[in-house]
Legacy VTK file of the C-alpha trace (Angstrom):
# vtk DataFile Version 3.0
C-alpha trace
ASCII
DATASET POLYDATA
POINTS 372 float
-64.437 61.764 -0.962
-66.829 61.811 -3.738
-65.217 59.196 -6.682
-64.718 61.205 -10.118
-66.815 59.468 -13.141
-64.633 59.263 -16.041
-66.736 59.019 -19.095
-63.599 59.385 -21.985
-62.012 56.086 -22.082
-58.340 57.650 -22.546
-56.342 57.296 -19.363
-53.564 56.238 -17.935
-52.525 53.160 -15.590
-50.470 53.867 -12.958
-48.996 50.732 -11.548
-48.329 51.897 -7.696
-46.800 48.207 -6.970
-44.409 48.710 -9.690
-43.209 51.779 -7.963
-43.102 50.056 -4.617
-40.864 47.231 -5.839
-38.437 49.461 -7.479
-38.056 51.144 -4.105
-37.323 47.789 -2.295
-35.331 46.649 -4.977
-33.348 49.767 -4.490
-32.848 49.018 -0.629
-31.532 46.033 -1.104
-29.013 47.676 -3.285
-28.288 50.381 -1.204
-25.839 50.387 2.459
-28.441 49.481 5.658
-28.300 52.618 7.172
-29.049 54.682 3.713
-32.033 56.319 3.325
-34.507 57.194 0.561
-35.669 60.394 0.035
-38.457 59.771 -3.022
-39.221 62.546 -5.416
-42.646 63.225 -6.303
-41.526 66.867 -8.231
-43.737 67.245 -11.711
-46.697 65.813 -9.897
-44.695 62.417 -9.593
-42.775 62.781 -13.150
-46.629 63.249 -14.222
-47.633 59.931 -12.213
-49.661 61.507 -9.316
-47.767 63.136 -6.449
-49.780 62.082 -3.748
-50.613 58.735 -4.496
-46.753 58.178 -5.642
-45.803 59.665 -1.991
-48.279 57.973 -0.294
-46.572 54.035 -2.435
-43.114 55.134 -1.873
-43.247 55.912 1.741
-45.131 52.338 2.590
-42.221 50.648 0.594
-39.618 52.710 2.622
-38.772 55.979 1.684
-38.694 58.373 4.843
-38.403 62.180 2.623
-40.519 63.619 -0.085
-38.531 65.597 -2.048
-40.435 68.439 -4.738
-39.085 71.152 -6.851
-41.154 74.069 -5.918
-42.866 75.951 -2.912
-46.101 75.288 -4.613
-45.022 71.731 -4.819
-44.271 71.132 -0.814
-47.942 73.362 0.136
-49.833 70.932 -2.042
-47.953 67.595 -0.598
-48.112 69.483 2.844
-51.896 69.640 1.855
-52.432 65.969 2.218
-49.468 64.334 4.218
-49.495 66.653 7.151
-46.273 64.715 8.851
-44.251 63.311 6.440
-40.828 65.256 6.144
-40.807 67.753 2.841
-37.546 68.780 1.123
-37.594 72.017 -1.743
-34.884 71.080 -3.987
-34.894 73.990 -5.984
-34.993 78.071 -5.328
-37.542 78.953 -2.646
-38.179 83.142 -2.122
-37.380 84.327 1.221
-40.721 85.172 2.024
-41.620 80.909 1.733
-39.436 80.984 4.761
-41.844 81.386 7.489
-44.498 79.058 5.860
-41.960 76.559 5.584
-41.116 76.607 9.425
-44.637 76.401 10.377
-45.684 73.347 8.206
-42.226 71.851 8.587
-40.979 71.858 5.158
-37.442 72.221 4.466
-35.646 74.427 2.265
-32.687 74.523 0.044
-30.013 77.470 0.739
-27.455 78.694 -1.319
-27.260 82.366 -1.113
-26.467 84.499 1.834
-28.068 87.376 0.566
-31.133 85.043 0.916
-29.998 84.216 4.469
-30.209 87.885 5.411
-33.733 88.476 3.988
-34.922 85.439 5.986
-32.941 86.925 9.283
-35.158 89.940 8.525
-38.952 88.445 9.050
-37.748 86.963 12.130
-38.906 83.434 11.802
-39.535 82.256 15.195
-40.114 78.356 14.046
-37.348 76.514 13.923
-36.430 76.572 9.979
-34.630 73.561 8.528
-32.201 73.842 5.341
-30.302 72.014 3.154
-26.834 73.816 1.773
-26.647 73.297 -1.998
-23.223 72.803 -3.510
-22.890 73.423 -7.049
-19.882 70.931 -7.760
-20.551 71.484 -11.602
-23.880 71.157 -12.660
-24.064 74.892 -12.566
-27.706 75.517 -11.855
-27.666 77.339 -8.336
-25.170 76.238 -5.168
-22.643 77.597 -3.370
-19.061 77.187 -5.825
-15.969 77.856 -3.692
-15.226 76.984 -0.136
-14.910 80.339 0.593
-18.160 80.784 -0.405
-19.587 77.483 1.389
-17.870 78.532 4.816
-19.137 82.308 4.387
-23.038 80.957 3.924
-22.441 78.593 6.817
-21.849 81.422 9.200
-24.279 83.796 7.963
-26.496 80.669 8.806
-25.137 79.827 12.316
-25.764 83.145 13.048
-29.279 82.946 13.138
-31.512 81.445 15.545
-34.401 78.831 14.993
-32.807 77.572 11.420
-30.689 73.982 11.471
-28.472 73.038 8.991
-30.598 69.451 8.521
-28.643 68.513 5.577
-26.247 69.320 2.186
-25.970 68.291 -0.781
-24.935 68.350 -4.618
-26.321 67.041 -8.004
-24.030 65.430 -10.429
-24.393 66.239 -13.980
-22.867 63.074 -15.776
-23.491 60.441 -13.232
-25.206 58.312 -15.878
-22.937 58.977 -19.103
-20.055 56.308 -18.977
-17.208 58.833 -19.401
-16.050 59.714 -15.819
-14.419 62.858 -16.129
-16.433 65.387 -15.395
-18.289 63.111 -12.415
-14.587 62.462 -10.991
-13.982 66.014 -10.518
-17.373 67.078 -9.392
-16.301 64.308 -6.633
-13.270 65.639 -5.786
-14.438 69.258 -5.518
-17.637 67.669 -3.193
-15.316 65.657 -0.946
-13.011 69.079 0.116
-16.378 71.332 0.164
-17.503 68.941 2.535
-14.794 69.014 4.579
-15.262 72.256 4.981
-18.610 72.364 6.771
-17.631 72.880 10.768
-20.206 70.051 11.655
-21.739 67.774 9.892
-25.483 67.842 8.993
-27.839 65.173 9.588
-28.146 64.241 6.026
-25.629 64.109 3.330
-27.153 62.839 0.120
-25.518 63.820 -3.205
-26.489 60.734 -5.244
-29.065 61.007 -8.085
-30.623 57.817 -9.470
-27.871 57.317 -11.855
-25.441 57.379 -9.057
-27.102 55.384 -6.684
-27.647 52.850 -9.488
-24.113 52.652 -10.891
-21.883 54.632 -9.255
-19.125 54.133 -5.858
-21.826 53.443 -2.716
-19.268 55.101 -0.954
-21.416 57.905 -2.856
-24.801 56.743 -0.600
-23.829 59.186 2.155
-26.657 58.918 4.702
-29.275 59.524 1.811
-29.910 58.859 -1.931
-32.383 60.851 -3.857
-34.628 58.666 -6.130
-36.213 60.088 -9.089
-37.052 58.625 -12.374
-36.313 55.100 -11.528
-38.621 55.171 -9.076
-41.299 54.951 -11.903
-39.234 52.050 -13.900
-37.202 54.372 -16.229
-33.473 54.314 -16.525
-31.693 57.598 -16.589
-29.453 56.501 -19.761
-28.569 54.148 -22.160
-25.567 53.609 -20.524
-27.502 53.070 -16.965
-29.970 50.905 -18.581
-27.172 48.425 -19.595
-25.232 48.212 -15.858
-28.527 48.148 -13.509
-28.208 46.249 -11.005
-31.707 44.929 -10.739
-34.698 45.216 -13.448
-36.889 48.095 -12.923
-40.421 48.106 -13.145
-42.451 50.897 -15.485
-44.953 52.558 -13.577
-47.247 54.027 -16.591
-49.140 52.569 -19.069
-51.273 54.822 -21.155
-54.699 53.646 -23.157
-58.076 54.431 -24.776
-60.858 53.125 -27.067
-61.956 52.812 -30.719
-64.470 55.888 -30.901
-65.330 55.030 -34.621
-64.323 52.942 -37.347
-65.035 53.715 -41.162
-63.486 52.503 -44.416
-61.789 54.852 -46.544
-61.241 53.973 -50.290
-58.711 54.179 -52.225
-57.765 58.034 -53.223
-59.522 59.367 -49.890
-57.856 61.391 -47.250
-58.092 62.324 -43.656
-57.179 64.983 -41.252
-55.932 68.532 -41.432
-54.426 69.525 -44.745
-55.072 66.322 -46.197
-51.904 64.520 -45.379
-52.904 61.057 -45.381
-54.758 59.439 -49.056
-55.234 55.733 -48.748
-53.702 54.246 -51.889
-55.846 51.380 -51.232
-59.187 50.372 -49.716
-58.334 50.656 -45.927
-60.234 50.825 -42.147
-59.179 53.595 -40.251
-60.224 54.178 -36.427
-60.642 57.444 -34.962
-58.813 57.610 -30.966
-60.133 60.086 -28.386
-56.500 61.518 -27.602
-54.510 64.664 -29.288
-51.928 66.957 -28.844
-54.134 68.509 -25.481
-53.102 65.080 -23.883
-49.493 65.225 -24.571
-49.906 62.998 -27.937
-47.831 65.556 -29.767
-48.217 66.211 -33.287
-44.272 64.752 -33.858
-45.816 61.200 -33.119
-47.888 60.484 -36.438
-46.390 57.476 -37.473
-45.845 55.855 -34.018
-47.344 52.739 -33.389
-49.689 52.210 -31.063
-51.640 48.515 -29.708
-54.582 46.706 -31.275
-55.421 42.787 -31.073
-51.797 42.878 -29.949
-51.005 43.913 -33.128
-48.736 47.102 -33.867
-50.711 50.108 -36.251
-49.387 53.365 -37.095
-50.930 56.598 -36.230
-51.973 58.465 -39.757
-52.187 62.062 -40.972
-51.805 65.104 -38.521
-52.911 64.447 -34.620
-55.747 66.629 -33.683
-56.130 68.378 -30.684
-58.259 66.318 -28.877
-58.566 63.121 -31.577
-56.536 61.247 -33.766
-56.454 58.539 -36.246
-54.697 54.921 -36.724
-54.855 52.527 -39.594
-56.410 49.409 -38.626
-55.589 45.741 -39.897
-59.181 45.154 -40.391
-62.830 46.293 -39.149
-62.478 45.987 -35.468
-65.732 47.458 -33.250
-66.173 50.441 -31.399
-64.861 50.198 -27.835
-61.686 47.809 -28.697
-59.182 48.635 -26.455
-55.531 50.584 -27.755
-52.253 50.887 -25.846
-50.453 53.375 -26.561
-47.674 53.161 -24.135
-47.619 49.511 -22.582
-48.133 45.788 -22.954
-51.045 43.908 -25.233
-50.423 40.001 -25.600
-46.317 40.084 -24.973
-46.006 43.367 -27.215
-44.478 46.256 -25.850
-44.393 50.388 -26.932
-42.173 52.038 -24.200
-41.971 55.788 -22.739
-38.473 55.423 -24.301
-39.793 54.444 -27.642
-42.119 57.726 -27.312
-38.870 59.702 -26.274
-37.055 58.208 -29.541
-39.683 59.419 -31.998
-39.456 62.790 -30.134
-35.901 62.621 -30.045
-35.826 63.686 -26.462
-35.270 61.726 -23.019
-37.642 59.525 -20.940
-38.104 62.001 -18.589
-39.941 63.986 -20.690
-42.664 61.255 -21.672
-44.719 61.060 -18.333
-44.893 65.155 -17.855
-46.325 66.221 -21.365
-49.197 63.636 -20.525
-51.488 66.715 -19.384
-54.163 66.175 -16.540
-56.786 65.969 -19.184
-55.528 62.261 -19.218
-56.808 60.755 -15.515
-54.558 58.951 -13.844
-55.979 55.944 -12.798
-54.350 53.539 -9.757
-53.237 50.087 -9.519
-52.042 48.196 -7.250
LINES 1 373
372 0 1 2 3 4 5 6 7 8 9 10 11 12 13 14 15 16 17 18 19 20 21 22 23 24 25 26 27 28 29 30 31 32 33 34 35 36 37 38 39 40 41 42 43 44 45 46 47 48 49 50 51 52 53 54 55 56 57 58 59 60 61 62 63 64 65 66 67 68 69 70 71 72 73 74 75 76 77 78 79 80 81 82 83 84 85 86 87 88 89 90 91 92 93 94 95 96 97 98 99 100 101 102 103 104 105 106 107 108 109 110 111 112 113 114 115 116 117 118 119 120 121 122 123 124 125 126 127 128 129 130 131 132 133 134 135 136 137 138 139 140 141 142 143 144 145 146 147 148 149 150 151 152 153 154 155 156 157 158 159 160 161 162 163 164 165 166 167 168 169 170 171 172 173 174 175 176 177 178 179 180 181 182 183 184 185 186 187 188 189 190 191 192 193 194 195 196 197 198 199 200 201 202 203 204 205 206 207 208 209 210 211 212 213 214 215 216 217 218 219 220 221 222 223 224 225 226 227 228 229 230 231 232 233 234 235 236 237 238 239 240 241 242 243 244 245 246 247 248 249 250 251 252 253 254 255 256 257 258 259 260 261 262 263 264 265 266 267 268 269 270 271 272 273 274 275 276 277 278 279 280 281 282 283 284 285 286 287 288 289 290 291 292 293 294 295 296 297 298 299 300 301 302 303 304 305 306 307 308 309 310 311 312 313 314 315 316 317 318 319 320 321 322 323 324 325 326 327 328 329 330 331 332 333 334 335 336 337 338 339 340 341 342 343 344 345 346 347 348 349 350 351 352 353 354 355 356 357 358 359 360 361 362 363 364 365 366 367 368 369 370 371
């Protein structure tokens, strides 16, 4: 494969070791006989699908788990026989593709169940029954319903019931409530099931990391940990090991000019140095994911913490410097210079939004560039 010449110094670092050790970390947290399904959705949470995959299954993992049809055919693409799981709505005409390349699919309708009895799938199809146990999103609600979906199911040939399994929607708040009765409803819904599957996983990150391991089942489903984020606050505080952050994100001074006193820069004018100043222009915008919400977030220089001025361009912004430093001085924007940190949490603070969110607005303008 021909290596890609990246000429804009903007980029981010994608530690892959980082990733690995929160996946053995996670093992040794986890019952011996528990698997880990990884989940490389969002092009990896926006860290590289493949090349997360590719980490997480050398540290352990034994299932890839994506989001979308498009999602599994890309994976599929490159890891020809590593096991695929669609955790979200597939259409029923996925359903032969799916059989063929060995990808499995999540189920939750029997009106789906009939369409795919109607192309006649002659590979043998694997699903996954999705419970909705109060998250809301799509599973099936009632028993009745569970044990109706089941037999519509049984009733075809060349599709296995490989596994089921629910999402809980509090797991990583510290109020139990509404996790204690999304447990009980799981436990009698399971109980329902006439044999069961291969693999049972209903715990999420947060519950794998803080919750009952009675909760492992034969599979956990790791997702944003996996790239050294805590779900929560409240998560962050009880983990039972230290997790690693997988991203870093950086560029390079472009230019460097002084502005006096009185003189402005940027769209509508919003910054006006009220004193003799250096400012240094940064190849990264709002086209990168550096939305327009972050002027005033710091960013790295020297080690030293400077605040992004006036509005953030679409391709270019600006930062006020502590003095005249040259072109080509390296700037973190998320990461570590010299024992000083800016987070993806500190990111999702100015944003007022959630970690998760961080790593997926940085577009693929940015190149992700791998570290082991």
């Amino acid at each position: 494969m021909e290596e890609i010449q990246y000429y804009r110094p903007t980029k981010a670092i994608i530690n892959l070791r980082a990733i690995q050790e929160n996946i053995i970390q996670l093992k040794k947290h986890l019952q011996s006989d528990v698997q880990i399904i990884a989940v490389v959705k969002a092009n990896g949470y926006g860290h590289g699908d493949i090349e997360v995959a590719h980490a997480a299954l050398k540290a352990g993992a034994t299932l890839l788990a994506v989001a979308t049809p498009e999602e599994a055919i890309h994976v599929r693409s490159h890891m020809p026989n590593v096991d695929i799981l669609v955790l979200g709505a597939s259409p029923a005409s996925f359903a032969s593709y799916a059989a063929e390349n060995n990808i499995a699919l999540t189920v939750f309708s029997k009106e789906w169940v009939r369409q795919v009895a109607l192309l006649q799938v002659t590979n043998k199809l694997k699903l996954h029954i999705k419970i909705d146990t109060g998250m809301g999103r799509i599973g099936a609600t009632s028993i009745e319903e569970l044990q109706h979906l089941y037999e519509a199911i049984k009733s075809i040939k060349h599709i296995e019931v490989e596994g089921v399994f629910t999402h809980f929607a509090t797991a990583d708040e510290e109020d139990t409530l509404h996790f204690d009765e999304q447990v009980r409803l799981l436990q009698a819904m399971l109980q329902a099931i006439p044999v069961k599957p291969r693999l049972v996983h209903v715990a999420n990150t947060a519950t794998a990391l803080v919750k009952d391991k009675k909760l492992q089942f034969d599979a956990i489903r790791f997702g944003i940990s996996m790239y050294g984020l805590a779900p929560s606050h409240y998560v962050a505080e009880n983990l039972p090991f230290p997790l690693k952050p997988a991203m870093s994100l950086e560029t390079e001074l472009v230019h460097v000019k002084e502005l006096k006193a009185g003189q402005s820069v940027g769209y509508g004018a919003e910054y006006t140095a009220e004193e003799d100043v250096f400012i240094g222009t940064l190849p990264i915008g709002y086209a990168d994911g550096l939305l327009r919400k972050l002027t005033g977030q710091t960013v790295l220089i020297d080690g030293k913490r400077t605040p992004i001025i006036g509005r953030i361009c679409m391709d270019q912004c600006m930062i006020l410097l502590p003095k005249a430093y040259t072109v080509g001085e390296k700037v973190t924007l998320i990461g570590t210079q010299q024992n000083v940190t800016i987070s993806l949490e500190e990111w999702a603070n100015k944003l007022d939004t959630i970690n998760y969110e961080i790593p997926c607005i940085i577009t693929n303008r940015v190149p992700r560039i791998y570290t082991s």
